[in-house]
mmCIF file of the N, C-alpha and C atoms, coordinates in Angstrom:
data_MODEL
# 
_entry.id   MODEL 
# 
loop_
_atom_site.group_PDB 
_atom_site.id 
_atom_site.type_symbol 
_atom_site.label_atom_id 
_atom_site.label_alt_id 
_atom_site.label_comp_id 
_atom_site.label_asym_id 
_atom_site.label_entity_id 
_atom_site.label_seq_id 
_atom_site.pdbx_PDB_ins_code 
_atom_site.Cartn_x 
_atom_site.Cartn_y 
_atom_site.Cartn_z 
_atom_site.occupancy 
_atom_site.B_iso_or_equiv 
_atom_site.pdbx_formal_charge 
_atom_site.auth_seq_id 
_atom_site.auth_comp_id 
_atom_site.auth_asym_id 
_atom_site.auth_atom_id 
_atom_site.pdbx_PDB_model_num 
ATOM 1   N N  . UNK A 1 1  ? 129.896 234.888 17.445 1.00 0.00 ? 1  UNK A N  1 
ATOM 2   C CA . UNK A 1 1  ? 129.775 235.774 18.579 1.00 0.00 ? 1  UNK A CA 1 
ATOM 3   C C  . UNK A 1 1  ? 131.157 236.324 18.937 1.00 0.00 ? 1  UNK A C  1 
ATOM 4   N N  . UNK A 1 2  ? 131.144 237.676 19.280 1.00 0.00 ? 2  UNK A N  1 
ATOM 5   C CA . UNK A 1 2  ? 132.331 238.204 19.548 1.00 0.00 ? 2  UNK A CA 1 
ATOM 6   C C  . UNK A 1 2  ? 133.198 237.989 20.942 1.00 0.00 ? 2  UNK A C  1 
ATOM 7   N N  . UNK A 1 3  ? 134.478 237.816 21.030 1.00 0.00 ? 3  UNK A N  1 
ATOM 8   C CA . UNK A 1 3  ? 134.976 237.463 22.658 1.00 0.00 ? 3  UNK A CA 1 
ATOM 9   C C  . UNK A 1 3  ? 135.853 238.204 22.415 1.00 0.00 ? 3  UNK A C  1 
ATOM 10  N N  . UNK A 1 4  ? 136.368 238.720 23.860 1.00 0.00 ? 4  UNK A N  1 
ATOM 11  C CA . UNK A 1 4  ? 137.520 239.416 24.420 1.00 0.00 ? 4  UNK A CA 1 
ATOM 12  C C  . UNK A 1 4  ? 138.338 238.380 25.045 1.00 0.00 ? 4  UNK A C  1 
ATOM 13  N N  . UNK A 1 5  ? 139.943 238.417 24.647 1.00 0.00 ? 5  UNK A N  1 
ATOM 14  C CA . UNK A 1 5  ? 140.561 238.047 25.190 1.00 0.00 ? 5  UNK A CA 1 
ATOM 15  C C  . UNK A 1 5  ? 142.233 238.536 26.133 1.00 0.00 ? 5  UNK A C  1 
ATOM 16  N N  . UNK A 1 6  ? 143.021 237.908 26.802 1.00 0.00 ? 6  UNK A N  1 
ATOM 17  C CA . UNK A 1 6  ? 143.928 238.901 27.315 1.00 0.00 ? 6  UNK A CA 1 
ATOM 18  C C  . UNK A 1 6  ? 144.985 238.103 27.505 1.00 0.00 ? 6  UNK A C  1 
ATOM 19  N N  . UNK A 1 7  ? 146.324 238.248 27.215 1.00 0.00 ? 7  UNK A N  1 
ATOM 20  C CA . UNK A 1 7  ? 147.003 237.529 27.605 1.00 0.00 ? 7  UNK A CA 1 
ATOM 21  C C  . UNK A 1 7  ? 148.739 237.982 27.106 1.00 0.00 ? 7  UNK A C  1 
ATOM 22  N N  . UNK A 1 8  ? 149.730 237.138 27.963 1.00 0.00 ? 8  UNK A N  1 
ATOM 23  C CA . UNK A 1 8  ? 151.208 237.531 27.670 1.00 0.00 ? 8  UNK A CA 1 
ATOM 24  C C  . UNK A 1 8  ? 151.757 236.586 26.422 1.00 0.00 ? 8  UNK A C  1 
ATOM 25  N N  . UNK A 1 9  ? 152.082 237.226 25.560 1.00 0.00 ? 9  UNK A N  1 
ATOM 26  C CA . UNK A 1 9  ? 152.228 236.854 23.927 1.00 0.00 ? 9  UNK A CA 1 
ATOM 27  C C  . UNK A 1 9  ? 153.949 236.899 23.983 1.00 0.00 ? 9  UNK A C  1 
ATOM 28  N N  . UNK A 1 10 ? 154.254 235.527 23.164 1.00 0.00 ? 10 UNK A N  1 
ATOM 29  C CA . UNK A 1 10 ? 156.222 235.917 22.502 1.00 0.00 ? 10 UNK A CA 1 
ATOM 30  C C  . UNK A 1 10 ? 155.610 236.082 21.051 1.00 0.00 ? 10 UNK A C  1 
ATOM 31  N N  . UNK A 1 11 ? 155.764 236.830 20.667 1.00 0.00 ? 11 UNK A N  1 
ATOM 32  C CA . UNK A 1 11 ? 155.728 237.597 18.896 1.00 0.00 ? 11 UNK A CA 1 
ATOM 33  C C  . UNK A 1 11 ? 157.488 236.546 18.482 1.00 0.00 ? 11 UNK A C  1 
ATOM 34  N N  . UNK A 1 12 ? 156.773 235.951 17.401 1.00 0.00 ? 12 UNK A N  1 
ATOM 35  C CA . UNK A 1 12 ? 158.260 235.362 16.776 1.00 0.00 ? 12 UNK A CA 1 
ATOM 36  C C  . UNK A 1 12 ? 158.017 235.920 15.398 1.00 0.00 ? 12 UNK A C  1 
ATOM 37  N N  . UNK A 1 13 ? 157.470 236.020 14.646 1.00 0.00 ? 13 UNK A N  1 
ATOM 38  C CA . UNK A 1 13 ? 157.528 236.532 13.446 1.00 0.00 ? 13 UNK A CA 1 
ATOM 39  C C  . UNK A 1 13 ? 156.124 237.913 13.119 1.00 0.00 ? 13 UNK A C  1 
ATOM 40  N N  . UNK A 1 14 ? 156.278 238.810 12.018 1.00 0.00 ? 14 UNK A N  1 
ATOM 41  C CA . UNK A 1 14 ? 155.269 239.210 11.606 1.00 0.00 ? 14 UNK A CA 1 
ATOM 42  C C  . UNK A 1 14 ? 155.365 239.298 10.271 1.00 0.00 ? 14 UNK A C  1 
ATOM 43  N N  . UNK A 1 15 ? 154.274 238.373 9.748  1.00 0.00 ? 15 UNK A N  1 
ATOM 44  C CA . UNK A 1 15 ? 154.328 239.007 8.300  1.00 0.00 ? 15 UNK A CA 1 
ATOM 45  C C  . UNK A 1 15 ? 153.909 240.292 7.186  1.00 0.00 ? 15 UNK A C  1 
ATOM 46  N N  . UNK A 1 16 ? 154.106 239.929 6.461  1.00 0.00 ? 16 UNK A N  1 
ATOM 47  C CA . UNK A 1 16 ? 153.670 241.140 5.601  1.00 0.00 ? 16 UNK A CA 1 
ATOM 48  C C  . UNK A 1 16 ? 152.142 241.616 5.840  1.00 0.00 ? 16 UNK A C  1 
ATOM 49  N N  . UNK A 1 17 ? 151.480 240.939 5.733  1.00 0.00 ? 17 UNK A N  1 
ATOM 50  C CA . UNK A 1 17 ? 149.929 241.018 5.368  1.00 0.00 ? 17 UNK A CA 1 
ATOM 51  C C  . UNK A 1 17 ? 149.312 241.271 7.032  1.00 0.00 ? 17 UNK A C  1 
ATOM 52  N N  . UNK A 1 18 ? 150.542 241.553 8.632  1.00 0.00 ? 18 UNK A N  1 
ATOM 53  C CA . UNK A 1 18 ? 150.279 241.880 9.815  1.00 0.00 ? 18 UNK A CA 1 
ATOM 54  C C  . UNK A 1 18 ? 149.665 241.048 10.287 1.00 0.00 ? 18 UNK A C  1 
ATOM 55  N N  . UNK A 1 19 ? 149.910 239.022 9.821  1.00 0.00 ? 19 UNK A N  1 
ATOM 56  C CA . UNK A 1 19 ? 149.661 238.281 10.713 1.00 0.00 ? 19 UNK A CA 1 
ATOM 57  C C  . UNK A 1 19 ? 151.091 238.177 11.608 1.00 0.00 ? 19 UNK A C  1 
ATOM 58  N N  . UNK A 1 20 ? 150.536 238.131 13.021 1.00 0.00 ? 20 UNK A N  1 
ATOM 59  C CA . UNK A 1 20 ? 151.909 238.169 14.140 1.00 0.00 ? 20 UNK A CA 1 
ATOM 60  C C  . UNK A 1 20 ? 151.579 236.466 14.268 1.00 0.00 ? 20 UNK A C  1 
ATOM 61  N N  . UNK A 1 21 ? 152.730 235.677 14.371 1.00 0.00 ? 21 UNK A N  1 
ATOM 62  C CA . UNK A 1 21 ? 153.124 234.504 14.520 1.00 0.00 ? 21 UNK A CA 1 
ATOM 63  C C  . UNK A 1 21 ? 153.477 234.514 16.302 1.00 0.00 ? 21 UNK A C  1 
ATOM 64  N N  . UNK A 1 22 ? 152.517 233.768 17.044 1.00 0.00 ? 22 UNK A N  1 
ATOM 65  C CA . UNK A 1 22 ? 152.655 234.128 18.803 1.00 0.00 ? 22 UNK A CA 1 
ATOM 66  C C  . UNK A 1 22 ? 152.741 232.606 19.163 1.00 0.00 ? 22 UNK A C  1 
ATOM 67  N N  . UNK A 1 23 ? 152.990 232.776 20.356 1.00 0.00 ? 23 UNK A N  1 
ATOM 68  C CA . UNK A 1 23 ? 153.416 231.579 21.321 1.00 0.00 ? 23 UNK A CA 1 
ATOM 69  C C  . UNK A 1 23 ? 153.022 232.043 22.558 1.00 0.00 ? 23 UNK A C  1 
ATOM 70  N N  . UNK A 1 24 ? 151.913 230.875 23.424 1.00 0.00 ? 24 UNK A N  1 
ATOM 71  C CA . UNK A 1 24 ? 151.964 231.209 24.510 1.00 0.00 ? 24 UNK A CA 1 
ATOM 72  C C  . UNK A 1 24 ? 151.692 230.033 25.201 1.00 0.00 ? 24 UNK A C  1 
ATOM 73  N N  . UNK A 1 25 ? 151.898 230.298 26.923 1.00 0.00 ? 25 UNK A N  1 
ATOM 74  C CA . UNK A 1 25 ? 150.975 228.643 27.555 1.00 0.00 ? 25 UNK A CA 1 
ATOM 75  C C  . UNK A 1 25 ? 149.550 229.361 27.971 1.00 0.00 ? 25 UNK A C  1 
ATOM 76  N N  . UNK A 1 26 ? 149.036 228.021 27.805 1.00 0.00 ? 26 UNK A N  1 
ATOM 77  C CA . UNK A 1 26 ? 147.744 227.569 28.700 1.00 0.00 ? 26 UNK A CA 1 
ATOM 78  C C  . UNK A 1 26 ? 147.412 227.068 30.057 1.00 0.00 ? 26 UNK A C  1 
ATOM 79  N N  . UNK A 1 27 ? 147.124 227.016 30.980 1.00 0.00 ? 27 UNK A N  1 
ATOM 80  C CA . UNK A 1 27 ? 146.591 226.664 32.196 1.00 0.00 ? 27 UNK A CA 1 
ATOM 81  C C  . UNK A 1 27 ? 147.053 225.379 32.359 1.00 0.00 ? 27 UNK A C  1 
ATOM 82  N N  . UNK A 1 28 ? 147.765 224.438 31.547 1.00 0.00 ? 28 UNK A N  1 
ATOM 83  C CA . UNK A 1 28 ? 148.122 223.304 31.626 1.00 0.00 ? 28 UNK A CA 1 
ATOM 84  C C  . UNK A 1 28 ? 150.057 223.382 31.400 1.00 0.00 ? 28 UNK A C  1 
ATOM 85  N N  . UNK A 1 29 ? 150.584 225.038 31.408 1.00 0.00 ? 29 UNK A N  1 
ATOM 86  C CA . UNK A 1 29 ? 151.637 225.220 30.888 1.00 0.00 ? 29 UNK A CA 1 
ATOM 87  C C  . UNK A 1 29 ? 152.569 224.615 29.510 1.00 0.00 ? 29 UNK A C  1 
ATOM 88  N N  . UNK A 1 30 ? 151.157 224.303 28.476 1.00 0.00 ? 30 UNK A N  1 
ATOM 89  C CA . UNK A 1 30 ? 151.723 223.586 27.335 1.00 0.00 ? 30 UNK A CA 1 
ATOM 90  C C  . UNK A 1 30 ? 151.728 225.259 26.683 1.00 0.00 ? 30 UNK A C  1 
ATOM 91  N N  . UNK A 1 31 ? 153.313 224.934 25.644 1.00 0.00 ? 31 UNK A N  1 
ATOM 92  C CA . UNK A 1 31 ? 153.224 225.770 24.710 1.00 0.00 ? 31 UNK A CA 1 
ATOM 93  C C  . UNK A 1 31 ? 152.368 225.713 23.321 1.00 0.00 ? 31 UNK A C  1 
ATOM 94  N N  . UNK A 1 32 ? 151.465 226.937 22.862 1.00 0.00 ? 32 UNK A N  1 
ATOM 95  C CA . UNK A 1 32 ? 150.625 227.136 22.630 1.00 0.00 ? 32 UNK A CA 1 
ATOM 96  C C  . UNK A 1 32 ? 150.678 227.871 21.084 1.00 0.00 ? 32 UNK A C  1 
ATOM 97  N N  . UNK A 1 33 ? 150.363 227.890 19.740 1.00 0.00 ? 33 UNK A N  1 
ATOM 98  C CA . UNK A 1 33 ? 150.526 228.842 19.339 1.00 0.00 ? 33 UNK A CA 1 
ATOM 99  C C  . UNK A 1 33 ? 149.916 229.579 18.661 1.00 0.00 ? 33 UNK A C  1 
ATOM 100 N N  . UNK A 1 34 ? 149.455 230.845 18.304 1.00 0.00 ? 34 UNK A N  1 
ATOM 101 C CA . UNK A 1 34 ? 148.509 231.228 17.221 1.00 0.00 ? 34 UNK A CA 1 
ATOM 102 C C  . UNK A 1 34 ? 148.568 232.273 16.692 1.00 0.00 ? 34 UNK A C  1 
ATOM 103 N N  . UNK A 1 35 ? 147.805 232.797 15.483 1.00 0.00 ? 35 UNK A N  1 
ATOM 104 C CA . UNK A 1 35 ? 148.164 233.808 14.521 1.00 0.00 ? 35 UNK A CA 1 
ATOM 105 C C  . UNK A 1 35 ? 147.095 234.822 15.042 1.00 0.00 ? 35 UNK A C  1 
ATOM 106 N N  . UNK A 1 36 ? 147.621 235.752 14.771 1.00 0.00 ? 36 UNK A N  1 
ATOM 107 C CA . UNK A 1 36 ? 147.115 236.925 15.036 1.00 0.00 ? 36 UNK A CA 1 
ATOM 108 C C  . UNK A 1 36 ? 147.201 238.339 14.394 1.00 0.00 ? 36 UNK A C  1 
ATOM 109 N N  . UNK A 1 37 ? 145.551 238.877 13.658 1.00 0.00 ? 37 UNK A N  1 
ATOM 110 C CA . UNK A 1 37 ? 145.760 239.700 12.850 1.00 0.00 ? 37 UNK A CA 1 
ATOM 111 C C  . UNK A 1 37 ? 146.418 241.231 13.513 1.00 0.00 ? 37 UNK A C  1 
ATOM 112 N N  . UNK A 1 38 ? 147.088 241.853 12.942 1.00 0.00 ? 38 UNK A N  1 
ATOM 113 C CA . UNK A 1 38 ? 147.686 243.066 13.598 1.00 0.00 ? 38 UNK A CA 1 
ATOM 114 C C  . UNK A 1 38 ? 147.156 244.060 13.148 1.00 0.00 ? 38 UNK A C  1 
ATOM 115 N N  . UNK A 1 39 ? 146.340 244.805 13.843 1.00 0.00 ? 39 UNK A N  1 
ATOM 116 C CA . UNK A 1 39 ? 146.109 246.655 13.128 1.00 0.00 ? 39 UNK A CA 1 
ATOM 117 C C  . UNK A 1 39 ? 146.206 247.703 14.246 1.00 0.00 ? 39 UNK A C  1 
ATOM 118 N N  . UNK A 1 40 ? 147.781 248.170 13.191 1.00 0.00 ? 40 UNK A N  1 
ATOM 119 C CA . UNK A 1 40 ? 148.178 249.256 14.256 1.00 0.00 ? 40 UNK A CA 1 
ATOM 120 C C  . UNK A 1 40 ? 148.885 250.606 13.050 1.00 0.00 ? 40 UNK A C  1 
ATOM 121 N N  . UNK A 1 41 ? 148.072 251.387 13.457 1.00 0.00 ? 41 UNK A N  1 
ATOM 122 C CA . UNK A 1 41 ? 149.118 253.107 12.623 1.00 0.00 ? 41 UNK A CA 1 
ATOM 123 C C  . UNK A 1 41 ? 150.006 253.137 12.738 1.00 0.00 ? 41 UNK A C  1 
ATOM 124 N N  . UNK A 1 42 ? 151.171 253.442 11.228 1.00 0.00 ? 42 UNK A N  1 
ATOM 125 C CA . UNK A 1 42 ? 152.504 253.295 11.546 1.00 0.00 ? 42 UNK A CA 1 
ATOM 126 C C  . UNK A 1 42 ? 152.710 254.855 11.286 1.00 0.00 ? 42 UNK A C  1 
ATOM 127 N N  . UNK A 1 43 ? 151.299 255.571 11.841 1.00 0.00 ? 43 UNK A N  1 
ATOM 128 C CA . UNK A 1 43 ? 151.830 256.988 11.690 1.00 0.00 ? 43 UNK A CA 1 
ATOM 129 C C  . UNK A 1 43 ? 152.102 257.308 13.313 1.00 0.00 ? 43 UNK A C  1 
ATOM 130 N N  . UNK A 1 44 ? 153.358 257.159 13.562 1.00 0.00 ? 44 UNK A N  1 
ATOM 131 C CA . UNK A 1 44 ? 153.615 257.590 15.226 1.00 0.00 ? 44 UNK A CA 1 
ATOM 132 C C  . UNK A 1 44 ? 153.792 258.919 15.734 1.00 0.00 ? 44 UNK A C  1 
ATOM 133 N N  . UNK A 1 45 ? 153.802 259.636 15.005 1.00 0.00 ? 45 UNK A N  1 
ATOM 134 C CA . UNK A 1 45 ? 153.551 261.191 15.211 1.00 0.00 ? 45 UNK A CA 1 
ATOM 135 C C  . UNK A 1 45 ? 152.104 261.838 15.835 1.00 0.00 ? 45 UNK A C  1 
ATOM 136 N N  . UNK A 1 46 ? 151.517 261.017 15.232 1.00 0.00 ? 46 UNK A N  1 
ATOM 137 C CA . UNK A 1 46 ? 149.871 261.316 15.206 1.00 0.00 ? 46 UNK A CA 1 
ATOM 138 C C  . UNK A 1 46 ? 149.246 260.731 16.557 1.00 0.00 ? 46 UNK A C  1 
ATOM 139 N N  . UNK A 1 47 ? 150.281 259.582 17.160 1.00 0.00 ? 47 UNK A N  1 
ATOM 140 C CA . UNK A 1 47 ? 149.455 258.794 17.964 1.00 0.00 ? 47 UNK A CA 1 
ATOM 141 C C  . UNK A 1 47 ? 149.276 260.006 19.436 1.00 0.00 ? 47 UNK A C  1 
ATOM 142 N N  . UNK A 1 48 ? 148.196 259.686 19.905 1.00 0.00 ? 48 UNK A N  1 
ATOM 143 C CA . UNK A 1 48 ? 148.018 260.223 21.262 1.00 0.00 ? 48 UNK A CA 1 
ATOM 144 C C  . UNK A 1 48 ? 149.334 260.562 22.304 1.00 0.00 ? 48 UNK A C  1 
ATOM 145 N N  . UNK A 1 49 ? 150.349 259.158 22.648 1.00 0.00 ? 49 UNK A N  1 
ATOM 146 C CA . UNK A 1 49 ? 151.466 259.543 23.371 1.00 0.00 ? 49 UNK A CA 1 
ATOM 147 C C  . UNK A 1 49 ? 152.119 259.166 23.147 1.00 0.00 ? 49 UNK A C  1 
ATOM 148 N N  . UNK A 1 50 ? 152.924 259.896 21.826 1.00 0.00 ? 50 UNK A N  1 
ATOM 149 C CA . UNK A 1 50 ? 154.179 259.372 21.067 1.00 0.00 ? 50 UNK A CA 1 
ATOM 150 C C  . UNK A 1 50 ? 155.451 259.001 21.759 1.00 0.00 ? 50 UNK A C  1 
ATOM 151 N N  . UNK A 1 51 ? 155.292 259.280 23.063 1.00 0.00 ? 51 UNK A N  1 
ATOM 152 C CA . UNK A 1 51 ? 156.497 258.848 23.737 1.00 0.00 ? 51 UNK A CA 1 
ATOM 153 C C  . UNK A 1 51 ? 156.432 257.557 24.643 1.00 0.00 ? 51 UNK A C  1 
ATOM 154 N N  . UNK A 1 52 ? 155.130 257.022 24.557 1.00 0.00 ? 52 UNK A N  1 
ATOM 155 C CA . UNK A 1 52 ? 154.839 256.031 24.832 1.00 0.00 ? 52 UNK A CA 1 
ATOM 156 C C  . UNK A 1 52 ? 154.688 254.578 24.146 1.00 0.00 ? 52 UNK A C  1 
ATOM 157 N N  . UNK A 1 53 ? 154.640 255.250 22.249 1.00 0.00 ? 53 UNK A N  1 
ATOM 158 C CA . UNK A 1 53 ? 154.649 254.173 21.777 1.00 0.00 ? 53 UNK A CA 1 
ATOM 159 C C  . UNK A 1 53 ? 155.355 253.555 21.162 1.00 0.00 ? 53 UNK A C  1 
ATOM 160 N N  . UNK A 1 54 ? 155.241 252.182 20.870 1.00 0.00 ? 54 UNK A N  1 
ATOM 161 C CA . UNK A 1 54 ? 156.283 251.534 19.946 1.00 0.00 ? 54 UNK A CA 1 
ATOM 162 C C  . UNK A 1 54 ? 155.456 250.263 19.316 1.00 0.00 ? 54 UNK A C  1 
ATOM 163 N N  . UNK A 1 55 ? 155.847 250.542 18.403 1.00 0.00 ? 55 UNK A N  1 
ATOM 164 C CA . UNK A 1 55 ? 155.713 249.371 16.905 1.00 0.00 ? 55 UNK A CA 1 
ATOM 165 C C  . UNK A 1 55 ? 155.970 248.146 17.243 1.00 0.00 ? 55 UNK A C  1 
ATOM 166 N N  . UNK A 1 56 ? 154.843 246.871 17.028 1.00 0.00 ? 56 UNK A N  1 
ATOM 167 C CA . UNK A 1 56 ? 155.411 245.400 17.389 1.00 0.00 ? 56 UNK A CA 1 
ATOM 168 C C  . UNK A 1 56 ? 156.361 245.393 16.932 1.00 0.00 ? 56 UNK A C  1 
ATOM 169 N N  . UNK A 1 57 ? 157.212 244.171 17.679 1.00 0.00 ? 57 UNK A N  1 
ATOM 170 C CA . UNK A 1 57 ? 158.678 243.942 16.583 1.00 0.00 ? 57 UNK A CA 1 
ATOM 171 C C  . UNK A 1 57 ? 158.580 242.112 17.145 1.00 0.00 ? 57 UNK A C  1 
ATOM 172 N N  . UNK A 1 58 ? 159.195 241.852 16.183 1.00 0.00 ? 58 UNK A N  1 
ATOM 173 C CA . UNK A 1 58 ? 159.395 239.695 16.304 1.00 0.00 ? 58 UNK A CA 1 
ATOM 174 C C  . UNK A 1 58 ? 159.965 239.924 17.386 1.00 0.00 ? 58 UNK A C  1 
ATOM 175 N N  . UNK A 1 59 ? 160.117 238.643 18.024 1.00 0.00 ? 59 UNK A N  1 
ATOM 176 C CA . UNK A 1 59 ? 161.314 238.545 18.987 1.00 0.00 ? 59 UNK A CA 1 
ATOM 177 C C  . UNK A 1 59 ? 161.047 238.864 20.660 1.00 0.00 ? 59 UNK A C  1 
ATOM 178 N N  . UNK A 1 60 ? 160.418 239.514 20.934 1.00 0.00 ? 60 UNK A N  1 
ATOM 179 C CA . UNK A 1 60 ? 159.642 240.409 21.863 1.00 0.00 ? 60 UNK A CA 1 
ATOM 180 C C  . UNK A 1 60 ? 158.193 239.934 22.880 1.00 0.00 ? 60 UNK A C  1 
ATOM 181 N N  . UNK A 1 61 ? 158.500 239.780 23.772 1.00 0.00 ? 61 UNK A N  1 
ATOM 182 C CA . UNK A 1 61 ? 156.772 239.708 24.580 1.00 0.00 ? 61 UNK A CA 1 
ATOM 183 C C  . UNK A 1 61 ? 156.327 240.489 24.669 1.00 0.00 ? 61 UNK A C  1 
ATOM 184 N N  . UNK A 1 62 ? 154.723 240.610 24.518 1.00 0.00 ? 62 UNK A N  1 
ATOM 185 C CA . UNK A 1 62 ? 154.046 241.941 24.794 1.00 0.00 ? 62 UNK A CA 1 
ATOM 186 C C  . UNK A 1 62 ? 152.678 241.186 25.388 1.00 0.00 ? 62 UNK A C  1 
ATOM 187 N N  . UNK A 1 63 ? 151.790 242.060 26.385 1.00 0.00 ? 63 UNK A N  1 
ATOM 188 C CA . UNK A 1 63 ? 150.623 241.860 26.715 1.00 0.00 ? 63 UNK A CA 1 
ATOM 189 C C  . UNK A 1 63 ? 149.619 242.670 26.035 1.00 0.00 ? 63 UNK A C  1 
ATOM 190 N N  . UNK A 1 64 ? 149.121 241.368 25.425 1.00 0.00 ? 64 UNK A N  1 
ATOM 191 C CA . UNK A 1 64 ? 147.650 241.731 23.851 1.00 0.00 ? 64 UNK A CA 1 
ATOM 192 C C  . UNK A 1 64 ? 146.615 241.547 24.523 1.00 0.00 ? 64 UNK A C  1 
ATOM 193 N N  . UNK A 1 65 ? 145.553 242.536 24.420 1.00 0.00 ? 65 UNK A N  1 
ATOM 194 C CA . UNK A 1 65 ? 144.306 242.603 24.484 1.00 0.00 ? 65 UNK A CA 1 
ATOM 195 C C  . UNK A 1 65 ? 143.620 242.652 23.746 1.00 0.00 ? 65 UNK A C  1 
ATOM 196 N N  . UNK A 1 66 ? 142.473 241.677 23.142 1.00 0.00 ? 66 UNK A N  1 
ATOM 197 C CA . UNK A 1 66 ? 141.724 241.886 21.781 1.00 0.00 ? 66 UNK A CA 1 
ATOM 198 C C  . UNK A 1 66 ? 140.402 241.590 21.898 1.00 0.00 ? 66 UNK A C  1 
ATOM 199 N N  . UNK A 1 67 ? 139.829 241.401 20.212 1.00 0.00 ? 67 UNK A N  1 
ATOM 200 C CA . UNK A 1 67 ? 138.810 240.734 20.339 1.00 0.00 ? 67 UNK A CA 1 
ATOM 201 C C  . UNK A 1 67 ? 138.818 239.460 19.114 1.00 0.00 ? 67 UNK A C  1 
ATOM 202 N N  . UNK A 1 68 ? 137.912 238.313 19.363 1.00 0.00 ? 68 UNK A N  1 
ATOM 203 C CA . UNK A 1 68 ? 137.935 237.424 17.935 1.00 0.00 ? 68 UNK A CA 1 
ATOM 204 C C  . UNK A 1 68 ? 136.474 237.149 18.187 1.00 0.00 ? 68 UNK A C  1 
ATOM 205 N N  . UNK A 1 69 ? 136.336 236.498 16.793 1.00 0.00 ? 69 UNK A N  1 
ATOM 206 C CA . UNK A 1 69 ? 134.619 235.524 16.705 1.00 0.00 ? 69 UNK A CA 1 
ATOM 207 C C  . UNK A 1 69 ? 135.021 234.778 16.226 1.00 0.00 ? 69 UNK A C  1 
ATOM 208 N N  . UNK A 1 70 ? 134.348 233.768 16.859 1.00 0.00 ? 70 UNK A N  1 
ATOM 209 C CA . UNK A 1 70 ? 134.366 232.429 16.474 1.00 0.00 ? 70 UNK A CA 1 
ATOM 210 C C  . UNK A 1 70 ? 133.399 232.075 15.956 1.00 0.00 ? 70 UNK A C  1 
ATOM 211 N N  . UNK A 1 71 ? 134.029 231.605 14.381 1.00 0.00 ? 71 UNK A N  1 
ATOM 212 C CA . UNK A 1 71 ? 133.081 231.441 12.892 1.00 0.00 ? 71 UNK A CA 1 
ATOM 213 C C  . UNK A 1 71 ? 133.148 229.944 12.696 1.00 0.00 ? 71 UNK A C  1 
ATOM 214 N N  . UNK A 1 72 ? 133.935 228.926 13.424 1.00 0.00 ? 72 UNK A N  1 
ATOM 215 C CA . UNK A 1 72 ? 133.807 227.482 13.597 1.00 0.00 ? 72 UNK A CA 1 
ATOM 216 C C  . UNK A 1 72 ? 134.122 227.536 14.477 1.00 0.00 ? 72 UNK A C  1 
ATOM 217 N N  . UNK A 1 73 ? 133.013 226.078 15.242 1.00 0.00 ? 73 UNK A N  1 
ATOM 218 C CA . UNK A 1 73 ? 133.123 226.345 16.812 1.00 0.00 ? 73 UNK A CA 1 
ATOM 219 C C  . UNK A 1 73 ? 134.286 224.436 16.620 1.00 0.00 ? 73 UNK A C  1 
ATOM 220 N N  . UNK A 1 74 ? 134.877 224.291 15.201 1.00 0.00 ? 74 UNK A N  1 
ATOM 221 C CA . UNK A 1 74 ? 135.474 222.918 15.636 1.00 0.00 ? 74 UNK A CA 1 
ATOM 222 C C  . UNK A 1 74 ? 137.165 223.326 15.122 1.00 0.00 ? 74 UNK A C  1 
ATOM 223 N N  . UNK A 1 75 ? 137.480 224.862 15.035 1.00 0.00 ? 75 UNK A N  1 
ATOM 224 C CA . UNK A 1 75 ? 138.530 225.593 14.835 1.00 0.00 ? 75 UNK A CA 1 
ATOM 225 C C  . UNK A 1 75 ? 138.586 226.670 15.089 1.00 0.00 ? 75 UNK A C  1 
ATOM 226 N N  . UNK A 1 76 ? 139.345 226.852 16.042 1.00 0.00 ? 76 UNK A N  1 
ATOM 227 C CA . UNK A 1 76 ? 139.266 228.125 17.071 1.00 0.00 ? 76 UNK A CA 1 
ATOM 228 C C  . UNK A 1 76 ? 140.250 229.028 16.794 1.00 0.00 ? 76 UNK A C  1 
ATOM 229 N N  . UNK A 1 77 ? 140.890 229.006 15.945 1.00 0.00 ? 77 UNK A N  1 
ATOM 230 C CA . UNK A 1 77 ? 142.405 228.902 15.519 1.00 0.00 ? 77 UNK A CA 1 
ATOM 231 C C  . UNK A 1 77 ? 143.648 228.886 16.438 1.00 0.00 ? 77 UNK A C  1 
ATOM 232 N N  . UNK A 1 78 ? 143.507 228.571 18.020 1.00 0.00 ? 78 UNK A N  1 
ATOM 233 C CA . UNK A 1 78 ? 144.759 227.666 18.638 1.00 0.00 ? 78 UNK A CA 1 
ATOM 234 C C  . UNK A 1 78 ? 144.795 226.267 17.869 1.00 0.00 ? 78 UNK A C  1 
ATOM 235 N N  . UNK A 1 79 ? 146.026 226.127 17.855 1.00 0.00 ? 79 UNK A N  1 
ATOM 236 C CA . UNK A 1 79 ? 146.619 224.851 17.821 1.00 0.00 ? 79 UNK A CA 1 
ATOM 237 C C  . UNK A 1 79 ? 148.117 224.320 18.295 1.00 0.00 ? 79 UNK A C  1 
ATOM 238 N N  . UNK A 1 80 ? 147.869 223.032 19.036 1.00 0.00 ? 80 UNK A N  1 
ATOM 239 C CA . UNK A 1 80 ? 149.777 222.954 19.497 1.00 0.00 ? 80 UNK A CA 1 
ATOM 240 C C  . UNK A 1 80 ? 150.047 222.111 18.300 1.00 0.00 ? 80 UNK A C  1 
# 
């Protein structure tokens, strides 16, 4: 089943294949971490408000809004 989720992300790495390597807390303020697939146009000309956008980069917090399904309900893919 599909879920929406929302939250303030530290991006520490991205790899090749546009998994972003993130860190965040939970409601219990433990640090948190998980992978996350990336799909974004690296045609920035084209985008709607090119002066608005910018390309993930490592290193960086950003607030991600997405969606995932959960295909095992005994791996969610958080893990500390």
């Amino acid at each position: 089943m599909p879920c929406t989720f929302t939250g303030i992300f530290y991006v520490e790495t991205i790899s090749a294949n546009r998994q972003l390597k993130c860190h965040f807390k939970d409601e219990d303020n433990v640090v948190r971490h998980l992978y996350l697939t990336h799909f974004q146009s690296p045609d920035v000309a084209n985008h709607p408000f090119p002066d608005a956008f910018q390309m993930v980069q490592s290193g960086l917090v950003y607030s991600i809004i997405g969606t995932f399904a959960v295909h095992d309900k005994e791996n969610i893919l958080v893990y500390s």
